[in-house]
C-alpha positions as CSV (number, residue, x, y, z in Angstrom):
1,X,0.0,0.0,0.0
2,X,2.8,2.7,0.7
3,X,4.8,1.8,-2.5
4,X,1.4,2.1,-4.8
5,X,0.9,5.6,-2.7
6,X,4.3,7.0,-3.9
7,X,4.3,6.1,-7.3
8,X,0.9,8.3,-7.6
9,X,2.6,11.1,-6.0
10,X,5.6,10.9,-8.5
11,X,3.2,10.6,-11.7
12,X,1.2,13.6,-10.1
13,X,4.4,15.7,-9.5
14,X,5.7,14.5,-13.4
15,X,2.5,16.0,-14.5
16,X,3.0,19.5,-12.7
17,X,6.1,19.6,-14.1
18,X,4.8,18.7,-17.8
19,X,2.2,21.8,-17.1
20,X,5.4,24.1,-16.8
21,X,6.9,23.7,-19.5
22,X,3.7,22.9,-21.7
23,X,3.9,27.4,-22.7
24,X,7.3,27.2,-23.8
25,X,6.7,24.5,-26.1
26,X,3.4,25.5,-27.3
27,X,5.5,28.8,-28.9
28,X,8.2,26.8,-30.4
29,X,5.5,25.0,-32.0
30,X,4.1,27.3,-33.4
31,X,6.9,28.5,-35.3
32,X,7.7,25.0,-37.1
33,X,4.1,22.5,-36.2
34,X,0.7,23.1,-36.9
35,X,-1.6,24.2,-33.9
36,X,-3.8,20.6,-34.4
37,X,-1.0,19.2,-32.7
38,X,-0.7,21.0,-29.9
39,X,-4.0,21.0,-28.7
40,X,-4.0,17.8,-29.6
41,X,-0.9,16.8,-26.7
42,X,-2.3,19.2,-24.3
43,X,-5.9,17.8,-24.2
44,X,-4.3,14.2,-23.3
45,X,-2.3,15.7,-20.5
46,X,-5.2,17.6,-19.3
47,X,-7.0,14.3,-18.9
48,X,-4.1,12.8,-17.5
49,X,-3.7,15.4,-15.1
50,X,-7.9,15.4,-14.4
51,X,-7.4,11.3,-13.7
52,X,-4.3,12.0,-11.5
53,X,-6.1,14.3,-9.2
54,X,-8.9,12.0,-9.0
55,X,-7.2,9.2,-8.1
56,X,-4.8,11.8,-5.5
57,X,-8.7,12.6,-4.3
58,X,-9.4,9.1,-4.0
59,X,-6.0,8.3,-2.0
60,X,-6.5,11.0,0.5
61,X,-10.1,9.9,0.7
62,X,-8.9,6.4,1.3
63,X,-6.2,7.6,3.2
64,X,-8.6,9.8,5.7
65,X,-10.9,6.8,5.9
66,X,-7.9,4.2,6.7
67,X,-7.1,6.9,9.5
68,X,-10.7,6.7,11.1
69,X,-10.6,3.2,10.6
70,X,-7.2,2.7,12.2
71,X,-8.4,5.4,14.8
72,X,-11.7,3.9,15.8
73,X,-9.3,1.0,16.0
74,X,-7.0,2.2,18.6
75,X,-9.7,3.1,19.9
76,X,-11.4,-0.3,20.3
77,X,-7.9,-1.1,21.5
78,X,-7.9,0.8,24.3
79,X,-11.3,-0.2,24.9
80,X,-10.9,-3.5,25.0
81,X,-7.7,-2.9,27.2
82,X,-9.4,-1.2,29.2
83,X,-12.0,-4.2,29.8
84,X,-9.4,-6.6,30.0
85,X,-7.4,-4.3,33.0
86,X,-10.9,-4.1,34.6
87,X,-11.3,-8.3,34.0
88,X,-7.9,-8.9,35.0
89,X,-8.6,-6.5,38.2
90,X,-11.6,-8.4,38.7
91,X,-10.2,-11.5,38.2
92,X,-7.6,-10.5,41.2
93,X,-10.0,-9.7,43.6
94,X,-12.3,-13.3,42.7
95,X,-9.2,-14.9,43.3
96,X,-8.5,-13.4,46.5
97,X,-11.7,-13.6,47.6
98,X,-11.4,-17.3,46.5
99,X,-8.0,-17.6,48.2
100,X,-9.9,-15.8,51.4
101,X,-13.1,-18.7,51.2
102,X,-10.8,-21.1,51.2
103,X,-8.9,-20.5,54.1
104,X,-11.9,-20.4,56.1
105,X,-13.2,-23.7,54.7
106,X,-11.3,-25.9,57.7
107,X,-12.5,-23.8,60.3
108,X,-16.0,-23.9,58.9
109,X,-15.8,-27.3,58.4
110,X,-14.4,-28.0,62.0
111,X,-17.0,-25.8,63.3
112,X,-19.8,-27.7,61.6
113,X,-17.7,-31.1,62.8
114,X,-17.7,-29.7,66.7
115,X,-21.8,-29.3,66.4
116,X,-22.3,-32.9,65.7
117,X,-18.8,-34.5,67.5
118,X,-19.7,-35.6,70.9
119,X,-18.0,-34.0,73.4
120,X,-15.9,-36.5,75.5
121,X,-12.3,-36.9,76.0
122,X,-12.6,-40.7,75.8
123,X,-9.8,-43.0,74.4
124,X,-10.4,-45.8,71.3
125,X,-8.4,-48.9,71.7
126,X,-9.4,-51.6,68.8
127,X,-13.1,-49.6,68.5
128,X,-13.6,-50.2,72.0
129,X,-14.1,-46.4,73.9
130,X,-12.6,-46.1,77.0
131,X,-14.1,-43.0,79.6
132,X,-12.7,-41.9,82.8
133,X,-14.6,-40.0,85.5
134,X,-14.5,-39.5,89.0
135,X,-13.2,-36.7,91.3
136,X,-11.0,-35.3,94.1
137,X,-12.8,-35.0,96.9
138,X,-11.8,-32.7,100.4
139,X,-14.5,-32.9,103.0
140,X,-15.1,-32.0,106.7
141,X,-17.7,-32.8,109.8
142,X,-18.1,-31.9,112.4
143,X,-21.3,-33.2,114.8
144,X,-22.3,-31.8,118.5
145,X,-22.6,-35.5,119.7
146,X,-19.1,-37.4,118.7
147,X,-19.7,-40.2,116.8
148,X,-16.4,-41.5,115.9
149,X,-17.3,-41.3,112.3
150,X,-16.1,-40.0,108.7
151,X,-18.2,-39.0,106.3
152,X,-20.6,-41.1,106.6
153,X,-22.8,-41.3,109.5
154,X,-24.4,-44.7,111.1
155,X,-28.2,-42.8,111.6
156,X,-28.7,-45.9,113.7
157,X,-25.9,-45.5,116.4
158,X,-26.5,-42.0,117.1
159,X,-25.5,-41.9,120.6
160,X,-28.0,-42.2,123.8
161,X,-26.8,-39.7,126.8
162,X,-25.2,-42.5,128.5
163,X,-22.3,-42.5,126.3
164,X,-19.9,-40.7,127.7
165,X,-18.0,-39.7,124.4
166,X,-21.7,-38.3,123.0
167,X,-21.3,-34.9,125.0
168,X,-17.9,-33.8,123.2
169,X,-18.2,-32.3,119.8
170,X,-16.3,-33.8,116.6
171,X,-14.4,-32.4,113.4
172,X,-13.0,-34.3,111.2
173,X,-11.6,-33.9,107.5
174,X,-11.7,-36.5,104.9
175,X,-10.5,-37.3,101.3
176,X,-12.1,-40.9,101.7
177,X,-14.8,-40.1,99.7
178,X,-12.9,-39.2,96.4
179,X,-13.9,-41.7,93.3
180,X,-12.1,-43.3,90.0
181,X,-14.5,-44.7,87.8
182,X,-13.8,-45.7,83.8
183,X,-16.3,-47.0,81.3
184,X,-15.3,-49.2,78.3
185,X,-17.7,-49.2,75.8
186,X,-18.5,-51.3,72.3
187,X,-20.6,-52.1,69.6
188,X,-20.6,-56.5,67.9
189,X,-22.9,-55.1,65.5
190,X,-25.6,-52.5,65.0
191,X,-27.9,-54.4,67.4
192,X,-25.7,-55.3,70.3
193,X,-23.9,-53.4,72.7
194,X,-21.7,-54.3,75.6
195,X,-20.2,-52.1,78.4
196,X,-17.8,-52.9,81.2
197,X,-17.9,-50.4,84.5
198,X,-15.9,-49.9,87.5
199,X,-16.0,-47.5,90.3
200,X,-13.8,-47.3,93.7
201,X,-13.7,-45.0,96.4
202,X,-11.6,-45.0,99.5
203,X,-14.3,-45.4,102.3
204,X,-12.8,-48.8,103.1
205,X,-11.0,-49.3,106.3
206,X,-8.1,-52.2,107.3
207,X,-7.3,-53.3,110.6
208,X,-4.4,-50.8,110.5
209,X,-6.2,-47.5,109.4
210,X,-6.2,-44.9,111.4
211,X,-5.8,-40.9,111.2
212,X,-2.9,-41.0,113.1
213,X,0.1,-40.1,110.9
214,X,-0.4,-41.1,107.5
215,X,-3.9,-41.8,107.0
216,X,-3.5,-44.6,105.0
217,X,-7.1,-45.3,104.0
218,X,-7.7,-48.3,101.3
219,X,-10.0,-48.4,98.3
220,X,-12.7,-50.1,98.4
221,X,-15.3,-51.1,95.5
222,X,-18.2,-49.6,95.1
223,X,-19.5,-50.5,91.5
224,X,-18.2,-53.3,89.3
225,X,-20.4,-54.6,86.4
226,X,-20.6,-55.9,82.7
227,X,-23.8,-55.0,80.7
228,X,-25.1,-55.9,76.8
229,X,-28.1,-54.6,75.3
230,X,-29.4,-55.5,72.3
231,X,-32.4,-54.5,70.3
232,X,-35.3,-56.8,69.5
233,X,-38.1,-55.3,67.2
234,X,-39.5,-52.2,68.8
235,X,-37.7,-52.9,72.0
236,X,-34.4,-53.7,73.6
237,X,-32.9,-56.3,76.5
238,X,-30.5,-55.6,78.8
239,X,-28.6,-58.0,80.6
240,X,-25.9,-57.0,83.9
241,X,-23.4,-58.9,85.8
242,X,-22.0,-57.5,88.6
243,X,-22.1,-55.1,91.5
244,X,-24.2,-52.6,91.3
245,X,-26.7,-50.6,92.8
246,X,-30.0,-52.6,93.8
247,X,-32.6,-52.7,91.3
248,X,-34.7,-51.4,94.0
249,X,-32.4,-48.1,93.8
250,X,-35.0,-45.1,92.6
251,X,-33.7,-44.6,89.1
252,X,-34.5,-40.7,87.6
253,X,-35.3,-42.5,83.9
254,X,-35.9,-45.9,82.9
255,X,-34.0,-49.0,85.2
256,X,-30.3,-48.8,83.2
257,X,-27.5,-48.9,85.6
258,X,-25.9,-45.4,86.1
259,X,-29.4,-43.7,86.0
260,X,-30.0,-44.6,89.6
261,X,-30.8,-41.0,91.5
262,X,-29.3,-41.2,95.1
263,X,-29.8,-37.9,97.3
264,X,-27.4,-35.5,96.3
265,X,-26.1,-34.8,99.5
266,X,-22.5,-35.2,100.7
267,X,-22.9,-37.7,103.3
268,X,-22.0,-40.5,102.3
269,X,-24.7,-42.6,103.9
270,X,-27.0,-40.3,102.7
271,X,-30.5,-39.5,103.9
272,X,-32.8,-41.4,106.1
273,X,-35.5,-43.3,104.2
274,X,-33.2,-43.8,101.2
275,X,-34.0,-47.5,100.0
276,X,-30.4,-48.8,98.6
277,X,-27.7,-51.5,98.4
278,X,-25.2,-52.1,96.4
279,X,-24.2,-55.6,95.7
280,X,-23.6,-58.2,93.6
281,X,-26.5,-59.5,91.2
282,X,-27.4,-61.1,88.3
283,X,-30.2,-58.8,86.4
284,X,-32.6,-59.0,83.2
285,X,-34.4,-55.7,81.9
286,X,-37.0,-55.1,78.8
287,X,-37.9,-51.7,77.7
288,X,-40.7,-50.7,75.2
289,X,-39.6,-47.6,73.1
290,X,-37.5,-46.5,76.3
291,X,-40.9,-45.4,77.6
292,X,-41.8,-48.8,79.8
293,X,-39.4,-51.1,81.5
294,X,-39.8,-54.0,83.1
295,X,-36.8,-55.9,85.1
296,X,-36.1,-59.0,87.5
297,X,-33.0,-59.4,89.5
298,X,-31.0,-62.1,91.7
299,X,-29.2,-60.5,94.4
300,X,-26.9,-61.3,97.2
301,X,-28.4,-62.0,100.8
302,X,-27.2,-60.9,103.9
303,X,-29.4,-60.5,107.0
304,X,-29.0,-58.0,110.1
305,X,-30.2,-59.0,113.5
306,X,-32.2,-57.4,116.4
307,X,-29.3,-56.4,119.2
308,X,-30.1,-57.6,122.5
309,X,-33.3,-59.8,121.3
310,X,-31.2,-63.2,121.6
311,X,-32.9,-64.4,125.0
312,X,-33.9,-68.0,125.0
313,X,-35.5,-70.3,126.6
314,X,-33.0,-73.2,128.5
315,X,-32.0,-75.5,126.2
316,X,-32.0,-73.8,122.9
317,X,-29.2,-72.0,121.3
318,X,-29.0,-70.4,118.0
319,X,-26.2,-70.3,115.1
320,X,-27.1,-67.1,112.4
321,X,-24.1,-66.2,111.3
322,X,-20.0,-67.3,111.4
323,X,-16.9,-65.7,111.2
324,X,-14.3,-66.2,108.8
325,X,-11.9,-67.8,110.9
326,X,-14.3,-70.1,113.5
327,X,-13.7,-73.1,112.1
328,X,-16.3,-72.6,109.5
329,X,-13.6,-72.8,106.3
330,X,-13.9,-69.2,105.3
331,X,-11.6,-67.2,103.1
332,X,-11.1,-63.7,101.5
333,X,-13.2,-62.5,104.2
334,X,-11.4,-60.6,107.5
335,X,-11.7,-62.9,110.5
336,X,-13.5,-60.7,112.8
337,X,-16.0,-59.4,109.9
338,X,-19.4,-62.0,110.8
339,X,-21.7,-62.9,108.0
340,X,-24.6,-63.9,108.2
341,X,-26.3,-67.7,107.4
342,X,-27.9,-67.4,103.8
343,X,-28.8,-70.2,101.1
344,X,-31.4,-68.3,99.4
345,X,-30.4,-65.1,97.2
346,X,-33.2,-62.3,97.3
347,X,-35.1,-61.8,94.6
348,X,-36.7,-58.1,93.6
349,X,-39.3,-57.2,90.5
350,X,-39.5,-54.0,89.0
351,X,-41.9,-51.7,86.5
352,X,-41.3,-48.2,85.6
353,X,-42.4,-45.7,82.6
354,X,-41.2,-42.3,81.6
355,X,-43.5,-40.0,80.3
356,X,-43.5,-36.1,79.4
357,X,-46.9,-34.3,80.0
358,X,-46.7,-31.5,78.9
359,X,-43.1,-30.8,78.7
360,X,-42.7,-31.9,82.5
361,X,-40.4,-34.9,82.8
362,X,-41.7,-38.0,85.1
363,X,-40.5,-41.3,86.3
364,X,-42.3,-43.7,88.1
365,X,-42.0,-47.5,89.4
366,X,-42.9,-49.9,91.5
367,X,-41.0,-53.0,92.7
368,X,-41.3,-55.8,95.1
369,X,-39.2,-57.9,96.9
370,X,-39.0,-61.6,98.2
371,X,-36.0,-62.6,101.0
372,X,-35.5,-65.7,103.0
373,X,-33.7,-65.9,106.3
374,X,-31.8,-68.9,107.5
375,X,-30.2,-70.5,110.9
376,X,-29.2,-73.6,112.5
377,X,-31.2,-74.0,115.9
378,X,-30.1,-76.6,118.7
379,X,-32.4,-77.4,120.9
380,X,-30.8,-79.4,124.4
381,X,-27.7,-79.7,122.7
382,X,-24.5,-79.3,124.8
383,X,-21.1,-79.3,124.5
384,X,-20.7,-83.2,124.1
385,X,-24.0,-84.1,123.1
386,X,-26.0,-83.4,120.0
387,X,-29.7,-82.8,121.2
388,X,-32.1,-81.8,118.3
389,X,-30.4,-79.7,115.3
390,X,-32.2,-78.5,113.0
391,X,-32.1,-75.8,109.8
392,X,-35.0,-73.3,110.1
393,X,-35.6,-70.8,107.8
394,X,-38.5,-67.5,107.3
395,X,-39.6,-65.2,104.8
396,X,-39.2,-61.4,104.3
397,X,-40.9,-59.2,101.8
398,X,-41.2,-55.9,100.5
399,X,-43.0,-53.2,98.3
400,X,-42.5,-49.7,97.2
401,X,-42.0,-47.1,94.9
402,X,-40.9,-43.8,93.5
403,X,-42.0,-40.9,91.4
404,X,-40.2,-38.1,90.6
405,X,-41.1,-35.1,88.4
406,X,-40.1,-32.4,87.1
407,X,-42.5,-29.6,88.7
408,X,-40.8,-26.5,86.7
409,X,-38.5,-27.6,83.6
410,X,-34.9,-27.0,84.4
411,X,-36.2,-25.3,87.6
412,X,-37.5,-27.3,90.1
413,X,-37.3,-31.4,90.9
414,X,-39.2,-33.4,92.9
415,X,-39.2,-36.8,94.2
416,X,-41.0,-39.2,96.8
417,X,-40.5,-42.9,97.7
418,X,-40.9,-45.1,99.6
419,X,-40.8,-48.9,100.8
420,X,-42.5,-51.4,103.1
421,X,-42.6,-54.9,104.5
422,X,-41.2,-57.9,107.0
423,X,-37.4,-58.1,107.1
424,X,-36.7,-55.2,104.9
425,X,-34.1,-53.6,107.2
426,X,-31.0,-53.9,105.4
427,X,-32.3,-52.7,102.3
428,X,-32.5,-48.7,103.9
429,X,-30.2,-46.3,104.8
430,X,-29.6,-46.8,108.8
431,X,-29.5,-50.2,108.6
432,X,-32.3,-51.3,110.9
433,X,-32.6,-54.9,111.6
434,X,-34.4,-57.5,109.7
435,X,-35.0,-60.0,112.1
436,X,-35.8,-60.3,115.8
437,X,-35.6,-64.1,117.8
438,X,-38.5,-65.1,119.8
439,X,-37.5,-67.4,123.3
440,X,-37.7,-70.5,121.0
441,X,-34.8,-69.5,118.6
442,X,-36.5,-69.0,115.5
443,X,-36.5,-65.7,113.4
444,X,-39.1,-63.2,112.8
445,X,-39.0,-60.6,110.0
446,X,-39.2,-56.9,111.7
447,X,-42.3,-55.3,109.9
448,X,-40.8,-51.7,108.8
449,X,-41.3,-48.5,106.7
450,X,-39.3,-46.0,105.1
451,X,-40.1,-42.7,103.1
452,X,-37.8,-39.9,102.0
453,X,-39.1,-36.8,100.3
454,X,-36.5,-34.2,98.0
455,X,-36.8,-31.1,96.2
456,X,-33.9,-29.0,94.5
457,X,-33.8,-26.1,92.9
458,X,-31.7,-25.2,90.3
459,X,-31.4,-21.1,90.9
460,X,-28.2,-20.8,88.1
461,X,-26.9,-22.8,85.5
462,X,-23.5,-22.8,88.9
463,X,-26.2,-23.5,91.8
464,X,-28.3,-26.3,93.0
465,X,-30.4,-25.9,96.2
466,X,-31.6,-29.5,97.9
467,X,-33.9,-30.1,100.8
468,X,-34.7,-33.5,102.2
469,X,-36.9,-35.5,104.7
470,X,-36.6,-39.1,105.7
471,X,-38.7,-41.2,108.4
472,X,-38.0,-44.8,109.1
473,X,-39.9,-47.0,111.4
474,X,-40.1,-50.6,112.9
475,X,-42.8,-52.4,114.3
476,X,-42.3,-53.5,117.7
477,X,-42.2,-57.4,118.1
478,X,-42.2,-58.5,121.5
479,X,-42.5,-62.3,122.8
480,X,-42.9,-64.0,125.9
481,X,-42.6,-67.6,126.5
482,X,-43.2,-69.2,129.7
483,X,-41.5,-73.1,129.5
484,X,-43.1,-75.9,131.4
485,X,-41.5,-75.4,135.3
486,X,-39.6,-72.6,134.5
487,X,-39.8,-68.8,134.3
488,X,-41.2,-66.4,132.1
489,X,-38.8,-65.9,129.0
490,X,-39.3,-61.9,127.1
491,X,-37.3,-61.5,124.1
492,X,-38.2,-60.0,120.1
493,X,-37.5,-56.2,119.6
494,X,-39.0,-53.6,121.7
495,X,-40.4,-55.8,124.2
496,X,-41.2,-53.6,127.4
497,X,-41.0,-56.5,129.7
498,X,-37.4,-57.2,128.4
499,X,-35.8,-53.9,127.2
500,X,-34.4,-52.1,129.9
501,X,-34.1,-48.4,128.9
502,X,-34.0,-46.9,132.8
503,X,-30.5,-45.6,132.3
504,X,-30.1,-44.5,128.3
505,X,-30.5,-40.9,129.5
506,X,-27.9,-40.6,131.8
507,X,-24.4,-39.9,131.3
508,X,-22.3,-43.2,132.9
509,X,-19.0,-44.3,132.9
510,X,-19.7,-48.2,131.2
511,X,-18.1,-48.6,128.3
512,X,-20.5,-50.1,125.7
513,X,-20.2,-53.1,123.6
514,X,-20.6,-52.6,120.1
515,X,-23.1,-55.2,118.0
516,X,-25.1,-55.4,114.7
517,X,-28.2,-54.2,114.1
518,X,-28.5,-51.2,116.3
519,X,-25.1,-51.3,116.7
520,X,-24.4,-50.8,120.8
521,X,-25.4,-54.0,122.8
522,X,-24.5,-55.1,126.3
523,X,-25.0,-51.4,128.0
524,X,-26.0,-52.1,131.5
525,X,-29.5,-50.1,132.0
526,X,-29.9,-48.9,127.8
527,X,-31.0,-51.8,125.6
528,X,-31.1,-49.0,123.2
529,X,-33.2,-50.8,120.0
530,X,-34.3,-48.2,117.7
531,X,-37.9,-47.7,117.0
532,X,-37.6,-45.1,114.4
533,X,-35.5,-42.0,112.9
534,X,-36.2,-38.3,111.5
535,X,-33.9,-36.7,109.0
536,X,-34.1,-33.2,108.0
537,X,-31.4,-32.2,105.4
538,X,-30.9,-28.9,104.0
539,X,-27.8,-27.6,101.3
540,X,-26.2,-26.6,97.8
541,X,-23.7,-27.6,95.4
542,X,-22.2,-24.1,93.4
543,X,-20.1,-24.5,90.6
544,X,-17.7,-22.0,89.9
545,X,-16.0,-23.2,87.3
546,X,-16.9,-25.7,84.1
547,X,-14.9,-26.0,81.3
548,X,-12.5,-27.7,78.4
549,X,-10.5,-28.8,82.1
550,X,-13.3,-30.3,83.8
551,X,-15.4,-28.7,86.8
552,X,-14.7,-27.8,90.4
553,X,-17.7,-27.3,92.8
554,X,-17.8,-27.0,96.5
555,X,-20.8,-27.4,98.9
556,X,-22.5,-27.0,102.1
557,X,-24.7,-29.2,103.9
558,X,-26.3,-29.4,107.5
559,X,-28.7,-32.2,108.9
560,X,-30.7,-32.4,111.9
561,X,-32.1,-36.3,112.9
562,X,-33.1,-37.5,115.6
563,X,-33.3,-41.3,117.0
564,X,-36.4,-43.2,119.0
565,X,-35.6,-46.3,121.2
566,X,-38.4,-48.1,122.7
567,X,-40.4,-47.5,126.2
568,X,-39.7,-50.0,128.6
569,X,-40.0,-51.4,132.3
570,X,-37.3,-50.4,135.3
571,X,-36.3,-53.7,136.6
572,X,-36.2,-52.5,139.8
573,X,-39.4,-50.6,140.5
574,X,-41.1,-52.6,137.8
575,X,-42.5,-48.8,136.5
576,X,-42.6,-47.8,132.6
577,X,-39.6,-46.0,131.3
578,X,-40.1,-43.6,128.6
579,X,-38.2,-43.8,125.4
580,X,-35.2,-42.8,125.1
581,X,-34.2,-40.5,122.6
582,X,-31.4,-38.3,120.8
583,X,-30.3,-36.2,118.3
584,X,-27.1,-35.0,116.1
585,X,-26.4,-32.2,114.1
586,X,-24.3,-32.0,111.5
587,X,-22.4,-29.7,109.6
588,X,-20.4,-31.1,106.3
589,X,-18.8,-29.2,103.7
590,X,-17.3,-30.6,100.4
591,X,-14.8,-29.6,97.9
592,X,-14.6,-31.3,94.2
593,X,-13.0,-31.6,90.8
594,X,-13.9,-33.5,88.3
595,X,-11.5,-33.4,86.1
596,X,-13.5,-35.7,83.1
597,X,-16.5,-34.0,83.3
């Protein structure tokens, strides 16, 4: 294109110059040609000329258009540079905002993780889930009547006047009561599951404890057990092995072991009117959509005895229980701990259901109980002769209950039970006796009742207050048996003719004896056999901290009760004595971590 340009511009600038010197020819001509011929030559050039400035008038035209064109091009450059500076920016900024997306992505993800993960520190081993629980525990009590106990009190040996010990004060601090517990857990397949639990304290005591020096207080186990559930249709079985809490332990929801809902109080024997044991068993539980259970459990026996209600008629003499090392063949049992004559395990039934009406949690069951109790009676044997030996045996039995609702949702709890029947003694808190002897030397089961009432308020999500009341209450059982030719034999529990309460409220120097049942014995003038016990509790538990490190909480408790013996008859006057009675009050305070919790 630029070559073709400048060969039009020298034809055009030939064709000026021809237009110069076309005069000077045109004279010269006219001397020697004829004029024909010179118009002739300048009409070509003229046309020449007229073509030349067209095409000059088409090359600027061309060349003004290839100058718009090449201008609206640039321009179109630029505008499309523009665009692509303004993509390119825009691509930047996606791409950091990209960039910036992703690198919140993991903490978005972990954050949705952490909504569904449960929270637990537990340890996997081969898919089996291993949890640890339990907590340090610094405690102290202190009573206005000594008691010479730790943190948990024996309601039933509250001290008569009498004692001479009863009218100093006590303090005492404790870390007994601190607990280990860990909880394996599996799954064989989506319908079977199997758990293993243990829990220790350190509320046992060897012949060689003492608070002397070191303290050296042992463990001691207080739950031990092996569980598997597994699903069948709409509902599930459960099978345990074990120690564990009785089955006739108020649960707060369904009858699964660890739901069982003991006062929450920091002593350790808890409330009076509370019906518990823990012990071995064998146990076998059915629920329907967790909403009804149903459950039957084999449990260890063990039987407590009336104190001071072995009188018998001559000739007659009664074996109920053995020691370890009398002869007897024992081992793994300390040689001064008796136990008592059992060949029958106890049996207990139980029914619950859990319902919500509207929006107010509540538990209820029932349960029932069957026991048998078992001696070996010798009647005019001696100490060389054989006489008449026998094996005798009686029944117990038992009924009761619990409810407990939730009155105001995450506010207020309630709860009430309760329990009654023969030879049910052992089975609540202060250990009343289940069996009295009559003159003859067999047993009779000790008709008794028990009821504890509890409310706590949860003020703040860091404080629970509790109240509590207990009552427990036996029957009394007297017998008198008058054998041909001799005397008049009184004997049973709270037999006026035979207990002898005349000094029980009088401060003496005899050193008591200490027994079963109600747990003093031989005191000269004080029988002391309970007839019943009141329990007032009053407390709260405040957690100050509860976090990624556990919890810590500390508490306050203080309890007023009061013990009931028996009226009776002076031996001397042959006048009724009235009752004797007493009372303890106790202050206990508690300070825990849970560091797995």
């Amino acid at each position: 294109m630029t070559i073709r340009t400048s060969l039009l511009g020298g034809a055009a600038l030939g064709a000026l110059l021809a237009l110069a010197i076309a005069p000077a020819a045109d004279a010269k001509t006219k001397h020697h040609h004829h004029d024909v011929v010179v118009v002739a030559t300048g009409d070509g050039v003229k046309s020449d000329i007229d073509e030349l400035k067209a095409e000059v008038q088409s090359l600027e035209a061309w060349k003004n258009q290839e100058a718009a064109a090449r201008a609206q091009t640039a321009e179109q450059v630029s505008q499309l540079q523009g665009a692509l500076s303004d993509a390119n920016a825009r691509a930047d900024r996606a791409e950091q905002q990209v960039e910036a997306q992703i690198q919140t992505i993991p903490g978005q993800v972990d954050a949705e993780v952490d909504k569904t993960r449960v929270k637990t520190d537990a340890l996997y081993i081969k898919g089996i889930k291993f949890t640890l629980g339990g907590f340090a525990a610094l405690e102290t009590v202190t009573r206005d009547h000594n008691m010479s106990a730790d943190i948990a009190t024996n309601f039933s040996a509250i001290p008569y006047p009498n004692i001479p010990a009863s009218h100093a004060a006590e303090t005492r601090f404790s870390a007994r009561q601190s607990r280990v517990s860990g909880l394996a857990q599996a799954d064989i397949s989506p319908d079977i599951h199997i758990e293993g639990y243990g829990e220790f304290d350190f509320l046992g005591g060897a012949q060689t404890a003492n608070s002397n020096q070191t303290n050296s207080f042992n463990p001691r186990v207080r739950n031990l057990y092996g569980t598997i559930d597994w699903k069948n249709g709409d509902g599930t079985w459960h099978a345990l092995a074990g120690q564990n809490w009785s089955l006739l332990t108020m649960n707060s929801t369904g009858i699964m072991p660890r739901s069982e809902a003991p006062p929450t109080v920091i002593d350790a024997q808890y409330v009076v009117g509370f019906a518990f044991t823990r012990q071995p068993q064998i146990r076998i539980a059915y629920d329907w959509n967790k909403e009804f259970w149903a459950a039957i459990s084999i449990e260890n026996p063990q039987t407590t005895f009336a104190g001071g209600s072995s009188n018998f008629v001559p000739g007659v003499s009664v074996i109920n229980n053995s020691l370890a090392g009398d002869g007897s063949g024992g081992s793994l049992f300390f040689n001064d701990t008796s136990f008592s004559l059992n060949d029958v395990p106890d049996v207990i039934g139980k029914v619950a259901v859990d319902e919500t009406p509207d929006g107010h949690k509540f538990h209820g069951e029932a349960f029932a109980l069957a026991r048998n109790f078992y001696e070996r009676v010798n009647v005019n044997g001696t100490a060389t002769t054989t006489g008449t030996p026998a094996n005798r045996s009686t029944e117990g039995w038992g009924v009761g209950g619990s409810v407990e609702l939730q009155a105001v949702p995450k506010v207020l709890d309630l709860q009430l039970s309760g329990i009654y029947g023969d030879g049910i003694g052992r089975y609540v808190t202060s250990g009343l006796p289940d069996v009295a002897f009559s003159p003859d030397g067999n047993m009779h089961a000790i008709t008794e009742w028990a009821v504890l009432a509890g409310a706590t308020w949860h003020a703040t999500p860091q404080l629970d207050i509790y109240a509590y009341g207990g009552e427990e209450s036996e029957n009394a059982m007297p017998f008198n048996m008058t054998p041909v030719g001799g005397s008049t034999v009184h004997g049973g529990l709270g037999n006026a003719a035979f207990t002898n309460n005349s000094l029980c409220m009088l401060e003496t120097t005899t050193v008591p004896t200490p027994g079963s049942g109600s747990a003093i014995m031989s005191v000269p003038g004080c029988n002391g056999q309970t007839h019943f016990l009141d329990e007032g509790t009053v407390g709260f538990w405040h957690k100050p901290y509860a976090g990624s490190f556990g919890h810590f909480q500390w508490g306050l408790q203080y309890q007023y009760i009061e013990r009931h013996g028996f009226s009776s008859t002076d031996p001397i006057s042959g006048g009724p004595v009235a009752a004797p009675h007493t009372s303890e009050q106790i202050l206990m305070s508690s300070f825990r971590f849970y560091p797995f919790q």
